[in-house]
C-alpha beads as a LAMMPS data file, in Angstrom:
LAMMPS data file: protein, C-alpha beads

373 atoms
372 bonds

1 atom types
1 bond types

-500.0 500.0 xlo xhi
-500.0 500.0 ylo yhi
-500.0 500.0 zlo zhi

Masses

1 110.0

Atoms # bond

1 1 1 -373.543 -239.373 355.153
2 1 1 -375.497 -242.199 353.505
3 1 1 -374.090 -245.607 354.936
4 1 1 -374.698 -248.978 353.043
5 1 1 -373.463 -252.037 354.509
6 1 1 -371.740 -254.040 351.844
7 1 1 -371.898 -258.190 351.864
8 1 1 -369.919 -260.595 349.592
9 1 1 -370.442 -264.131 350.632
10 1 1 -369.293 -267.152 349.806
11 1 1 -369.401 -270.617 351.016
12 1 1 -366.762 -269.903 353.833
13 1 1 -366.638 -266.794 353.752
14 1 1 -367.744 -263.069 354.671
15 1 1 -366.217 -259.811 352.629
16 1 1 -367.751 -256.578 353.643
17 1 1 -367.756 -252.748 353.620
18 1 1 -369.126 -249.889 354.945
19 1 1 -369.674 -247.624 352.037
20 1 1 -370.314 -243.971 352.415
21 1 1 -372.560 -243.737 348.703
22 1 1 -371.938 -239.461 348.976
23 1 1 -368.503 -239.648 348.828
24 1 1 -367.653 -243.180 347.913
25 1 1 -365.307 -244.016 350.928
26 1 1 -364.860 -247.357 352.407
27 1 1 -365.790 -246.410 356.210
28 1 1 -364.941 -250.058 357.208
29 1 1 -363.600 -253.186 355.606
30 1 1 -363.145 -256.563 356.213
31 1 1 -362.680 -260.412 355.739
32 1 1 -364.043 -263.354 357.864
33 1 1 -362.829 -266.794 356.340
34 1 1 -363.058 -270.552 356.755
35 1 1 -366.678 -270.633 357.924
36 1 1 -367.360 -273.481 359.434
37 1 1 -364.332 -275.182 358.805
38 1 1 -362.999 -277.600 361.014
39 1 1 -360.975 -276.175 364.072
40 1 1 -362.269 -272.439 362.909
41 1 1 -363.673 -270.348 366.105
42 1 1 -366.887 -269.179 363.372
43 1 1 -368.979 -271.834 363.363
44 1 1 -371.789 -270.528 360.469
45 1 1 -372.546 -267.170 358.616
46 1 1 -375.087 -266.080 361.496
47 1 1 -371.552 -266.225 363.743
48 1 1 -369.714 -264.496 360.965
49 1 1 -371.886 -261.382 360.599
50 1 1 -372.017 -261.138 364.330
51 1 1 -368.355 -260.461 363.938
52 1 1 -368.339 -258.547 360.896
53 1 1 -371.188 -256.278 362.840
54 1 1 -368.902 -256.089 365.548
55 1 1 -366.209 -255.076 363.381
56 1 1 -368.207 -251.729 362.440
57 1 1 -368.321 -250.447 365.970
58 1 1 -371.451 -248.186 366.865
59 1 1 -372.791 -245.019 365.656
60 1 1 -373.382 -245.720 361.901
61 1 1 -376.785 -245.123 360.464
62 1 1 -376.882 -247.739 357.745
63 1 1 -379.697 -247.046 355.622
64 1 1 -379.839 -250.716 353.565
65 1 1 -377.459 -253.371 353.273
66 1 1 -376.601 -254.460 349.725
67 1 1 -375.972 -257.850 348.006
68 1 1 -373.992 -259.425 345.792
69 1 1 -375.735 -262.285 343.844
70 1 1 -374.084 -263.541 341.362
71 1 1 -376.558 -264.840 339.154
72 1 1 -380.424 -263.478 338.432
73 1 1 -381.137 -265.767 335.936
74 1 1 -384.243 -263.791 334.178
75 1 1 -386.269 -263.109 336.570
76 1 1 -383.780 -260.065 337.623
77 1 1 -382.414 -257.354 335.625
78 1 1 -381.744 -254.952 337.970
79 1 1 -381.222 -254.235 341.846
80 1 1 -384.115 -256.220 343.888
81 1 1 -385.363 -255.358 347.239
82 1 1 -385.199 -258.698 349.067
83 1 1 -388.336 -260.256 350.477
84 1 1 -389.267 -263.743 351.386
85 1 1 -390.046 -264.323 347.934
86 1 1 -387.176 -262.921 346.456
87 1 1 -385.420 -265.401 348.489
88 1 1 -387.135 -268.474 347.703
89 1 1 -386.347 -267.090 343.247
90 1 1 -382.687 -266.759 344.247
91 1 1 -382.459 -269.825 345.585
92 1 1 -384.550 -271.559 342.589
93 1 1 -381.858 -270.124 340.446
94 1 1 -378.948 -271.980 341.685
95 1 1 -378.571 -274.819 339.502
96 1 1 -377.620 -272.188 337.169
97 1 1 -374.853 -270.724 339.548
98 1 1 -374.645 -274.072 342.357
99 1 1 -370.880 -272.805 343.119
100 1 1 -372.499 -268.940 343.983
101 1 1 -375.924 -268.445 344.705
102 1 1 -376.553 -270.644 347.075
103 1 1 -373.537 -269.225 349.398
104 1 1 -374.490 -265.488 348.406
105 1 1 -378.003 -266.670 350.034
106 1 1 -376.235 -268.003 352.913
107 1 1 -375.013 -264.407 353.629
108 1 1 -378.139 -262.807 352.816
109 1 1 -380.195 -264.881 355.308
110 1 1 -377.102 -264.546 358.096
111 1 1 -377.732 -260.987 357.858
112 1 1 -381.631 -260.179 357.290
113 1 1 -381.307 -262.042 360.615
114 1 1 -378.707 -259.453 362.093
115 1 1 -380.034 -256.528 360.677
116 1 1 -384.020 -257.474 360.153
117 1 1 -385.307 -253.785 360.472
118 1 1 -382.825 -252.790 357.665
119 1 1 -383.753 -253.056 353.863
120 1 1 -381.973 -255.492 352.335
121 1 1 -380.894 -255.156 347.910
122 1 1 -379.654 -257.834 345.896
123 1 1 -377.634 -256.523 343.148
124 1 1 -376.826 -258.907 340.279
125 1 1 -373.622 -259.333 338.269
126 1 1 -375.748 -260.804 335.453
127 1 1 -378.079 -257.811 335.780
128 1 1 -375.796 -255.292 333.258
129 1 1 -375.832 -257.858 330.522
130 1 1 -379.634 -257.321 330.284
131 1 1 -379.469 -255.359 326.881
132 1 1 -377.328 -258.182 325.288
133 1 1 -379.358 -258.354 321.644
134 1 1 -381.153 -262.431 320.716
135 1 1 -378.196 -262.661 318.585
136 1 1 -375.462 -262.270 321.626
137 1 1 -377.268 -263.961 323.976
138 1 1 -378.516 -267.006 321.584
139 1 1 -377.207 -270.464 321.351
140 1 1 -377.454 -272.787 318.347
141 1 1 -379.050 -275.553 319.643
142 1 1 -382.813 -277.097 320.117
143 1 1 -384.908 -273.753 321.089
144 1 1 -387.119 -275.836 322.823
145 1 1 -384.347 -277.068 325.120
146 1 1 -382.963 -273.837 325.252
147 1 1 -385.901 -272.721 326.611
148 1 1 -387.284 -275.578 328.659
149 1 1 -383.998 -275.538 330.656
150 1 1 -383.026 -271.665 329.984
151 1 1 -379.798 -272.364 328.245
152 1 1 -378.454 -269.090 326.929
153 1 1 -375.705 -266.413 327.557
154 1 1 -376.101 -264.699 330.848
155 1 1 -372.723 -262.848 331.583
156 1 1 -371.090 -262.108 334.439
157 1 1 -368.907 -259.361 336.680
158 1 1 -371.944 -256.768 335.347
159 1 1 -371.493 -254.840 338.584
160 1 1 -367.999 -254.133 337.680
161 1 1 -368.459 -253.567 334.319
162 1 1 -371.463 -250.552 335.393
163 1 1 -368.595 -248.889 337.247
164 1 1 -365.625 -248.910 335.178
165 1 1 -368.215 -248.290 331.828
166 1 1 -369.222 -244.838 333.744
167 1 1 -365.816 -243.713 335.352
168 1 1 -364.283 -244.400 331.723
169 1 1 -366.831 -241.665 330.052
170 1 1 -366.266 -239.999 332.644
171 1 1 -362.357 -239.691 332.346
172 1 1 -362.425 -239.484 328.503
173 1 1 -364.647 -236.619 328.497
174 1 1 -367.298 -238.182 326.671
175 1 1 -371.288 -238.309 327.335
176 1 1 -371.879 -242.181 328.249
177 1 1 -374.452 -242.673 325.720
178 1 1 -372.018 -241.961 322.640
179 1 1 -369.241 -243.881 324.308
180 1 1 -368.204 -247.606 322.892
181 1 1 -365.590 -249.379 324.769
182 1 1 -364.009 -252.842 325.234
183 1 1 -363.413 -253.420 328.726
184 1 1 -361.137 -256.703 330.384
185 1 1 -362.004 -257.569 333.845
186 1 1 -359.244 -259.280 334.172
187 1 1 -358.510 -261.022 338.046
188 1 1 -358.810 -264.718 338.956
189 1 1 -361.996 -264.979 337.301
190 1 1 -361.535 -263.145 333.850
191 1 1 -364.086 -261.842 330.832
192 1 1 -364.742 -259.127 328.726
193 1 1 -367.449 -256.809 327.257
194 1 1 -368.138 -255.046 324.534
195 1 1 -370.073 -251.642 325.585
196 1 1 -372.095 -249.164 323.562
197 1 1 -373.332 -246.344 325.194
198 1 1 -373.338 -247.643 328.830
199 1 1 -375.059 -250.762 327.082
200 1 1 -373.845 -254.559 327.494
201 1 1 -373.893 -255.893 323.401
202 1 1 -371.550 -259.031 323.874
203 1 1 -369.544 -260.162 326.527
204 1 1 -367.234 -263.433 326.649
205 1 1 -368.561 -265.234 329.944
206 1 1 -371.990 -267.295 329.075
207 1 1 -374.405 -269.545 330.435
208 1 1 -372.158 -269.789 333.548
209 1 1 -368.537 -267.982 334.543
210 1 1 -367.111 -270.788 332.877
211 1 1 -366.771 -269.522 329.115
212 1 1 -364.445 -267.169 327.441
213 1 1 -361.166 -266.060 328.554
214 1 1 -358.363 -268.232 330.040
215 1 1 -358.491 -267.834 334.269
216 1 1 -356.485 -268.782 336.818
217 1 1 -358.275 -272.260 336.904
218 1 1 -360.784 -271.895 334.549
219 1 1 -360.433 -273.035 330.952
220 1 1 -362.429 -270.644 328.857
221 1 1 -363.274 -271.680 325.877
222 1 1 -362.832 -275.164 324.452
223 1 1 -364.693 -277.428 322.053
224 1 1 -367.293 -279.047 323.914
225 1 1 -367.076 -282.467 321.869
226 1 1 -363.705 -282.527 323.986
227 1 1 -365.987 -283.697 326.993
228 1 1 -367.325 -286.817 325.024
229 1 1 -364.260 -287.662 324.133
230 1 1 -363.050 -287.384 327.504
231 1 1 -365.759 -289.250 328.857
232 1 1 -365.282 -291.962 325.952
233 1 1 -361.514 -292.168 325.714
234 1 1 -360.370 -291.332 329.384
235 1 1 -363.246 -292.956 331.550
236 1 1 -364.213 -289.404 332.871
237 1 1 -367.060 -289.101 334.443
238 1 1 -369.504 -285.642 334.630
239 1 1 -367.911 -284.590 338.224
240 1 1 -364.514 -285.328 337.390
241 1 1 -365.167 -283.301 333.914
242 1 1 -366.514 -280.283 336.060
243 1 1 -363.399 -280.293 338.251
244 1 1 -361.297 -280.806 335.273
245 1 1 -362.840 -277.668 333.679
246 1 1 -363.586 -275.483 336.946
247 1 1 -360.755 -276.323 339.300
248 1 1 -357.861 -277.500 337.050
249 1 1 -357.756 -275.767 334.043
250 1 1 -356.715 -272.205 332.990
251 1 1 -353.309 -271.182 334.387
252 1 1 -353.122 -274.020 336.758
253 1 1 -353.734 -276.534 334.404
254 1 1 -351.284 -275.243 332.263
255 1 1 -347.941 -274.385 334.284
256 1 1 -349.315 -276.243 337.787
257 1 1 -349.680 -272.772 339.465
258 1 1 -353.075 -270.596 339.452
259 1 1 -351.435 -266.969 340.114
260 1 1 -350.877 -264.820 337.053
261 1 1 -348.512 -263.427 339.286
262 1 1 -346.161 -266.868 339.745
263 1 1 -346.725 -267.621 336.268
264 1 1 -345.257 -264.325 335.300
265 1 1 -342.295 -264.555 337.850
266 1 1 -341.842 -267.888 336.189
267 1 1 -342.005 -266.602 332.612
268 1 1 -339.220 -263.635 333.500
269 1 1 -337.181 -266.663 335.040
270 1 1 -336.861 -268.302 331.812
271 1 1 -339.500 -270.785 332.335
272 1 1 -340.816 -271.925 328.552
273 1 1 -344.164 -273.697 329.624
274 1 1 -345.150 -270.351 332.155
275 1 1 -344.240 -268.218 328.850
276 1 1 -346.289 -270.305 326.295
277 1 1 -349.318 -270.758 329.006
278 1 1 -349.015 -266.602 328.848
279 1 1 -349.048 -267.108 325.351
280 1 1 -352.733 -268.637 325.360
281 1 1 -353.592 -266.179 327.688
282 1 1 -352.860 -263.208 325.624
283 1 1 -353.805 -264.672 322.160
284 1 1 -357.628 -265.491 324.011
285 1 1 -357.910 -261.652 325.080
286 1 1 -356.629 -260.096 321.209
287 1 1 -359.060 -262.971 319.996
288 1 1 -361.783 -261.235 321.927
289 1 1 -360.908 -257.536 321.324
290 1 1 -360.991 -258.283 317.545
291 1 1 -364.575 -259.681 317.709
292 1 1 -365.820 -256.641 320.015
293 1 1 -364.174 -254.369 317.543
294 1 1 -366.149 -255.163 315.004
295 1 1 -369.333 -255.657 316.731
296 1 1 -368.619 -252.282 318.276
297 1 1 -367.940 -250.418 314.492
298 1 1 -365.777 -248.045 316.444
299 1 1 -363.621 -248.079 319.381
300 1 1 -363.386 -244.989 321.860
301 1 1 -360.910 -247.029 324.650
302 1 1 -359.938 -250.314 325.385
303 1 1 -360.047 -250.505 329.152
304 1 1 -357.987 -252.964 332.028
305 1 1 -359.331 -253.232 335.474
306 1 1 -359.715 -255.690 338.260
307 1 1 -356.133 -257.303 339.994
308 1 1 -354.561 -258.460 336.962
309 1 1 -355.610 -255.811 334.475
310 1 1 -355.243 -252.985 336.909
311 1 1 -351.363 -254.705 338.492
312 1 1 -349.912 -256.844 335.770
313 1 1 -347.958 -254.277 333.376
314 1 1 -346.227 -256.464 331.365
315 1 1 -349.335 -258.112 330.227
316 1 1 -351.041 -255.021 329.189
317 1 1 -348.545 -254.034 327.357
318 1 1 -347.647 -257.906 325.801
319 1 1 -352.201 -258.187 325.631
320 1 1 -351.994 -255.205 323.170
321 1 1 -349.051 -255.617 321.167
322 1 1 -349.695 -256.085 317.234
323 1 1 -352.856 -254.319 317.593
324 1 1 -351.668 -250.594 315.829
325 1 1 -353.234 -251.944 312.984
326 1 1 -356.038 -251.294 314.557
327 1 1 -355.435 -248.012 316.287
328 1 1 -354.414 -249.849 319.582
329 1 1 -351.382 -249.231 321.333
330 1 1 -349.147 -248.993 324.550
331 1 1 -347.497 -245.758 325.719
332 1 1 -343.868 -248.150 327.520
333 1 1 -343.293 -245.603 330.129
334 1 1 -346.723 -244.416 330.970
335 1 1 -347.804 -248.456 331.502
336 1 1 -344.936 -248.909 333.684
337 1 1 -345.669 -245.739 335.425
338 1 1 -346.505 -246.803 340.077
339 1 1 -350.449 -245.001 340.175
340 1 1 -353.581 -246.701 341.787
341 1 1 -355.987 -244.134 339.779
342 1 1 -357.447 -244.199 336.429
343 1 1 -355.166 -243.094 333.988
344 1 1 -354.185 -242.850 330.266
345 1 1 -351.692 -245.486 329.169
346 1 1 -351.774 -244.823 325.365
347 1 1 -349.530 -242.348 323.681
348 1 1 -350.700 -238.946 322.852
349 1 1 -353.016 -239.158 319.627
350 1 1 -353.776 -242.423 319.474
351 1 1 -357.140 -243.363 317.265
352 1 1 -358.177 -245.597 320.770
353 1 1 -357.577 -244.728 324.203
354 1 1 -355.825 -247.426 326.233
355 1 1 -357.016 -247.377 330.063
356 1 1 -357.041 -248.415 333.160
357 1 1 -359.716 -247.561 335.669
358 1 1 -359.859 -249.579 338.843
359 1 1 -362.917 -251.220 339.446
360 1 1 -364.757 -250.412 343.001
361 1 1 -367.741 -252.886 343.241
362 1 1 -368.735 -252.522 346.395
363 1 1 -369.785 -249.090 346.096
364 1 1 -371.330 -249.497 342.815
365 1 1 -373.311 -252.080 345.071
366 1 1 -374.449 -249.568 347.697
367 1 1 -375.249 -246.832 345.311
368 1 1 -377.846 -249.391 343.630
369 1 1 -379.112 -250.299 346.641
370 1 1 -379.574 -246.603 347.798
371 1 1 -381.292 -245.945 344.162
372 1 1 -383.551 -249.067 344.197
373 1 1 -384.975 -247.430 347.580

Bonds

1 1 1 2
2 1 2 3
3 1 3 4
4 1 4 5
5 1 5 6
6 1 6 7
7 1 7 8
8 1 8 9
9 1 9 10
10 1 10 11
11 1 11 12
12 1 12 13
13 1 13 14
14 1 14 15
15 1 15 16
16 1 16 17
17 1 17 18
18 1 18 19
19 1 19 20
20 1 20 21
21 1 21 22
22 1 22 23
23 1 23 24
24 1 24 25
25 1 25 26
26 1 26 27
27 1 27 28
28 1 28 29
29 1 29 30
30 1 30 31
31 1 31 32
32 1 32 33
33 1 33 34
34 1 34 35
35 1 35 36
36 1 36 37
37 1 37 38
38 1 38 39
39 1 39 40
40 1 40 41
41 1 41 42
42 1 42 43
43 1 43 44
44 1 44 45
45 1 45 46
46 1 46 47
47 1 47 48
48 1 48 49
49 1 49 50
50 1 50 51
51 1 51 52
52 1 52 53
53 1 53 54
54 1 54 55
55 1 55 56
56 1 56 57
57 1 57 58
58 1 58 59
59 1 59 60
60 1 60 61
61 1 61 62
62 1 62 63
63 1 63 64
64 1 64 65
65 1 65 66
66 1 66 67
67 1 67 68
68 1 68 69
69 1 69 70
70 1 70 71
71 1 71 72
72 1 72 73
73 1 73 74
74 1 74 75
75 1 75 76
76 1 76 77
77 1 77 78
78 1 78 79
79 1 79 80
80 1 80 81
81 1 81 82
82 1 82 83
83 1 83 84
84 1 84 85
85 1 85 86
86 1 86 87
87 1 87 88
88 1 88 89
89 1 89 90
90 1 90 91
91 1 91 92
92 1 92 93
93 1 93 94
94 1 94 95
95 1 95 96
96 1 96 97
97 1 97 98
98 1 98 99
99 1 99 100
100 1 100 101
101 1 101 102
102 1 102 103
103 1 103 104
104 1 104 105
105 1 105 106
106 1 106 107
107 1 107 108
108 1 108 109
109 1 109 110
110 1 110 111
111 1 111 112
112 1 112 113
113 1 113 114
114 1 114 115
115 1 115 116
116 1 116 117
117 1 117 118
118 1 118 119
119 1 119 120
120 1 120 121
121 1 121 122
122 1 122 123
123 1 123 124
124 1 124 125
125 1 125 126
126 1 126 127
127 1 127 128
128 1 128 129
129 1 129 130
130 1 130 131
131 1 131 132
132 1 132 133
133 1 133 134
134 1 134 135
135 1 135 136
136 1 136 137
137 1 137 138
138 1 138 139
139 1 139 140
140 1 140 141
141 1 141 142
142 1 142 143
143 1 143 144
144 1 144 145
145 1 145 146
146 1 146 147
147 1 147 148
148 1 148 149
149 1 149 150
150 1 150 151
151 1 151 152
152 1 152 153
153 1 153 154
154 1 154 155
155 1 155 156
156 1 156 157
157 1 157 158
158 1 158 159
159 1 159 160
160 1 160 161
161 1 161 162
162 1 162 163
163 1 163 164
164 1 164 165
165 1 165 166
166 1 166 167
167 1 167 168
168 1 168 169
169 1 169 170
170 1 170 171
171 1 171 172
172 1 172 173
173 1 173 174
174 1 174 175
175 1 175 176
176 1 176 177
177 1 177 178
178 1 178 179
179 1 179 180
180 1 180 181
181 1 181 182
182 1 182 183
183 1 183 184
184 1 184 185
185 1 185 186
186 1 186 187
187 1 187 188
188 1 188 189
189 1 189 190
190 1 190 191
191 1 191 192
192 1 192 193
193 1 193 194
194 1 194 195
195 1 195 196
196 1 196 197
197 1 197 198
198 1 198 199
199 1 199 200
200 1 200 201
201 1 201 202
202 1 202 203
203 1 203 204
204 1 204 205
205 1 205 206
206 1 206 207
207 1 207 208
208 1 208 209
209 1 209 210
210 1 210 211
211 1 211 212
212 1 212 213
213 1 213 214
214 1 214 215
215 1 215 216
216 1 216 217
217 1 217 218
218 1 218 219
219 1 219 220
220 1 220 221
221 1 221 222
222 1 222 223
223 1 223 224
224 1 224 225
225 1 225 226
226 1 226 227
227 1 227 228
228 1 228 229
229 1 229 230
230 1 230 231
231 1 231 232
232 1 232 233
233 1 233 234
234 1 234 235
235 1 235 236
236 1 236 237
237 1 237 238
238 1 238 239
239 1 239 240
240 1 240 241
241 1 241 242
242 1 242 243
243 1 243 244
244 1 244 245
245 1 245 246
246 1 246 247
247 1 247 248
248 1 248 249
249 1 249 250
250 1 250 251
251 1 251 252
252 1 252 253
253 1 253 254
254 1 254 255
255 1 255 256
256 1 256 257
257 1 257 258
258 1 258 259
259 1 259 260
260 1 260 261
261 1 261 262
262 1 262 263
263 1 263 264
264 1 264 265
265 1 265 266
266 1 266 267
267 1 267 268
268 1 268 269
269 1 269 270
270 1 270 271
271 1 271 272
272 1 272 273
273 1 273 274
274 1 274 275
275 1 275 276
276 1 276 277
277 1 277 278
278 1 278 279
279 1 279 280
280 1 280 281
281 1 281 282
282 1 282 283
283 1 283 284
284 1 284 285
285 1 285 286
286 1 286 287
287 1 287 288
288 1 288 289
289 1 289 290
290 1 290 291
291 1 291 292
292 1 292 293
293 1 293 294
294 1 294 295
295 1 295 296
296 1 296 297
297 1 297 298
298 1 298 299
299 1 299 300
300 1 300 301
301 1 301 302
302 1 302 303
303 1 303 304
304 1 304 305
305 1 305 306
306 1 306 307
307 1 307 308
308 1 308 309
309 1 309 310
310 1 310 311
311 1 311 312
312 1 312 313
313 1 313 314
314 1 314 315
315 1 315 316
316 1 316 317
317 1 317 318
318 1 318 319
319 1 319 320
320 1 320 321
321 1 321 322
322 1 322 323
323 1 323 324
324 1 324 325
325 1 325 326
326 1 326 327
327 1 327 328
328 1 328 329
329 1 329 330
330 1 330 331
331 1 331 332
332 1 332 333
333 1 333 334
334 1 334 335
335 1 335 336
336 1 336 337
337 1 337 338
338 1 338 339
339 1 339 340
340 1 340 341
341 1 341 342
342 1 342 343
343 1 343 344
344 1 344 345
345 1 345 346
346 1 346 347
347 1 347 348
348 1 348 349
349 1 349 350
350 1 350 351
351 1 351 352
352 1 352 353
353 1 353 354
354 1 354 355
355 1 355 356
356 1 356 357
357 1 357 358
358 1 358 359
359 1 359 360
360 1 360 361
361 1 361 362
362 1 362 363
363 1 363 364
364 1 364 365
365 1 365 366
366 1 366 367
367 1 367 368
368 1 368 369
369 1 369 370
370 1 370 371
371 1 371 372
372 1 372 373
């Protein structure tokens, strides 16, 4: 049994696992919220992952604990054993992720203090996206900006995308290396990614998690001249903007509620703004799969996971429809079909597979951290 100690942290909160890399079961799980919140009993992360250390009992062996960081910037393209140093570069890296990083370093400093004579792995979500080509990963504006200030596409949920890429040649029978997919991570946070051969070409999320697909209350993306005018025509200032974008857009800014799940109730109700906001929704991710297409050439699968793309069967099926053209279709009783593994949701024959393979992050975490030992 090879144990790695799983930790997801954000600014209030601790999600971990106990991952057994040999066979991939979660040993242990849990959640510690509202860190240092007013009235909460956890009054910092070094209180948190007492209790989450707690929560594991005794007699584990855990060989390293692994780390999710959610942006490396490019200083990091893979899995990084975490010294002092390493520290000090994550932390330099936040103004490109000031919502993430700096709470993922909360958590990693919470528990090198808990667990000092254990290595300790950061694993990056931007790390996958290291093969993007110039072309994907270039914007057209001043280079020396660009570079002074290292403006360019990063790409995010990497981690996720590793997994599902590897379990989807896997499932289709095909070597990795001759495999080219489109995959949707699609949950609260939402992108996609065009893969070649277990290799990252494109994917819709850029600079920061911001870009791309519609979220829950994220906007995707929009003209940015909309945020002069904003600033012009509405008195908007830069915070308000960020909010606006960040915290009030997507879903939520369009229906009022942030849950593809309420919008969807809502939608099945009758309710003509939930159905049109759906509409955006769907028309962003078709937008997306056209481009990857033909970056891509071919297309072996087009692949859902995370909780919307691996829950929501209506919007599969709706995502996909008007897409035979292209080879791309939606097997009605097989999507509606009650099953939590990866599975075939295409009809028999079809030119691309349609899949979904849930995503498992946390032990695509420890088995990088077990390899970068």
């Amino acid at each position: 049994m090879t144990e790695v100690f799983v930790v997801n942290s954000g600014s209030s909160s601790i999600k971990y696992q106990l991952v057994d890399v040999e066979t991939g079961a979660a040993l242990v799980n849990g959640l510690i919220e509202r860190i240092g919140e007013s009235g909460s009993p956890v009054a910092d992360h070094v209180a948190g992952m007492k209790l989450a250390l707690e929560a594991l009992g005794t007699g584990h062996d855990i060989v390293a604990v692994g780390h999710r960081v959610v942006h490396g910037g490019t200083l990091f393209t893979e899995a990084t054993v975490i010294t002092d140093r390493v520290e000090k570069q994550i932390e330099g890296l936040s103004p490109l992720a000031p919502l993430h990083n700096p709470a993922n370093l909360i958590g990693i400093r919470a528990a090198r203090k808990a667990l000092p004579s254990v290595p300790h792995v950061a694993v990056f979500d931007t790390a996958f996206h290291r093969t993007l080509p110039p072309e994907a990963y270039t914007y057209a504006i001043d280079a020396d900006v660009a570079s002074k200030y290292a403006v360019r596409r990063y790409g995010f949920h990497g981690t996720s995308y590793k997994f599902v890429s590897e379990r989807a040649a896997e499932f289709l029978g095909l070597p990795l290396a001759d495999t080219k997919l489109i995959v949707l991570h699609l949950g609260n946070g939402a992108s996609a990614c065009a893969i070649d051969g277990g290799r990252s070409i494109d994917t819709s999320m850029g600079m920061t998690p911001l870009q791309g697909l519609v979220m829950g209350t994220r906007s995707g993306d929009i003209d940015p001249a909309i945020l002069s005018y904003l600033y012009h025509e509405a008195g908007m200032g830069f915070d308000e903007l960020d909010t606006l974008l960040n915290k009030q857009s997507g879903l939520l800014g369009l229906t009022g509620e942030g849950d593809m799940r309420d919008v969807q109730d809502a939608a099945t109700g009758g309710d003509e703004v939930a159905e049109a906001a759906l509409a955006v929704y769907r028309h962003r991710i078709r937008h997306y799969i056209g481009a990857y297409f033909a970056q891509l050439g071919r297309l072996d699968a087009v692949v859902f996971t995370a909780g919307v793309g691996e829950n929501s069967v209506a919007l599969r099926e709706q995502a996909l429809a008007g897409l035979e053209g292209l080879g791309i279709s939606v097997d009605h009783v097989r999507n509606a079909a009650k099953a939590r593994d990866a599975r075939y949701i295409s009809p028999d024959g079809s030119p691309v597979a349609v899949l979904v393979i849930p995503t498992n992050e946390e032990l695509e975490i420890a088995r990088q951290a077990v390899a970068v030992l």
